[in-house]
C-alpha positions, 0 to 999 in steps of 0.5 A: 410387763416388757418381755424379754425375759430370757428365761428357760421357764414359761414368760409368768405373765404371758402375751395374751392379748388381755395381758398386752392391754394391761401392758397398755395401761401401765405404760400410761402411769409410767411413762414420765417416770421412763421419760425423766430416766431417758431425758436424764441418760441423755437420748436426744433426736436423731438416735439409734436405740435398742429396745429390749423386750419391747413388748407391745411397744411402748417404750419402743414409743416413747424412745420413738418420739425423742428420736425424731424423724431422723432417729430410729427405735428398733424393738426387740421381743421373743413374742411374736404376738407381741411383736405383732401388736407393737407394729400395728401400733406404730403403724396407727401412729405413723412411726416410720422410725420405729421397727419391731423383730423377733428375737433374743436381743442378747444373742442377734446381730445388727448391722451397725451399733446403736447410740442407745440400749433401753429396756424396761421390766426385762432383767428380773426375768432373766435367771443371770442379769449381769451376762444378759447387760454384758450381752447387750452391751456388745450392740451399743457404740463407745460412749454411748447410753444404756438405760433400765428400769426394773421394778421393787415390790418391797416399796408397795404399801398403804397408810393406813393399812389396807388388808385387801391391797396387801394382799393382792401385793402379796400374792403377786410378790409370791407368784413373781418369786416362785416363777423364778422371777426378782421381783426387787430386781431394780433395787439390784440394777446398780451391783449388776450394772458395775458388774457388767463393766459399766461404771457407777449408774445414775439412780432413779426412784418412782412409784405410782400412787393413788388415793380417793375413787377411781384411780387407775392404779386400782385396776393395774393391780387389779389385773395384774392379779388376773394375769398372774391368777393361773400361775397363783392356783397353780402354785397354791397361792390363792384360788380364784373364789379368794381372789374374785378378780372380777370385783376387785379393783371395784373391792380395793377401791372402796376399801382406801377411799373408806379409810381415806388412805393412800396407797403405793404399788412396786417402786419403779428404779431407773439405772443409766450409764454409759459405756466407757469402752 
């Protein structure tokens, strides 16, 4: 997930470079529903925008694109190797408006405001979400847009059920939890956006879905588990013989295309308003 976590604790799903890859593939299954969110909260060519916890970029892309050339997308993550990685992606990609730093968004400085503050998957690790959107908020000019999208576990489920898929859900809630993290921290983004000072936002809901052989949201889940396997043995949640890792996907795969079922990882909440003063 996106990395400005903001935490005393160690960041539960770290930034090696397994875990940057898996960061990449995710982002491919929700970049329309961060898109529609963007559209919506009304970022437009020739922006400034602040991208918290930009991780390996992504986001940092997407807000890139509908800048345009003459826009300008600054991405910022505590993880130098992060960082490191989203610029030599926007390098491959010849995004000239796009530049990444070092750094806790929530306590630098900037030489001039911003038209935009985005983030995506950055409040549930932060241990007090309202002062870090107050925070960033201090970065972002009168009337201009603050968009986030933050994750539900709760809404995870399959029809008809599938033992196998419920697990690695529940594995993955529980880790979440006992790290600190909210792991239902965007059904919270409304109570913590008026909180923070801003009026009532604008709400989104979305959730990947998949059904029948090969879907990619088999192996999302799959290796989120294997990000979150240290922590899990750690923690006595599950042991790697459990878990198996390496055949699961392949395992949770068989298992709903078996049952002809449907399944649906985390819910996907989106929140947008803007600052009023």
């Amino acid at each position: 997930m996106d990395t400005e976590q903001g935490r005393d604790t160690e960041y539960v799903l770290g930034h090696a470079e397994k875990e940057l890859e898996r960061l990449m593939t995710q982002s491919q299954l929700f970049e329309p529903f961060t898109a529609q969110v963007f559209r919506d909260a009304g970022i437009a060519p020739g922006m400034r925008v602040l991208d918290v916890g930009s991780g390996s970029g992504d986001v940092a892309f997407l807000a890139a694109r509908m800048v345009g050339p003459f826009g300008q997308v600054v991405g910022v993550d505590r993880s130098a190797v992060a960082v490191a990685t989203a610029g030599r992606r926007a390098l491959a990609r010849d995004l000239s408006n796009t530049r990444f730093m070092v750094g806790d968004a929530s306590t630098m400085a900037f030489d001039e405001p911003f038209d935009a503050v985005v983030g995506r998957f950055v409040l549930l690790f932060c241990p007090d979400p309202v002062t870090m959107v107050r925070q960033v908020l201090a970065h972002l000019r009168v009337g201009g847009v603050i968009a986030f999208q933050e994750p539900d576990w709760a809404g995870c489920r399959s029809a008809p059920e599938s033992p196998l898929w419920s697990r690695c859900v529940d594995w993955c809630d529980e880790a979440f939890r006992r790290s600190r993290a909210d792991p239902c921290m965007g059904m919270k983004l409304f109570a913590t956006f008026t909180a923070a000072g801003l009026p009532p936002p604008g709400l989104y809901l979305h959730a990947g879905i998949a059904a029948g052989p090969d879907h990619p949201l088999y192996t999302v889940a799959a290796e989120t588990v294997r990000t979150l396997l240290p922590t899990m043995e750690q923690l006595g949640i599950a042991t790697a013989d459990e878990v198996d890792v390496d055949t699961l996907a392949a395992r949770v795969s068989d298992e709903v295309v078996g049952a002809q079922g449907t399944v649906t990882w985390f819910s996907l909440v989106g929140a947008t308003a803007r600052k009023l003063a």
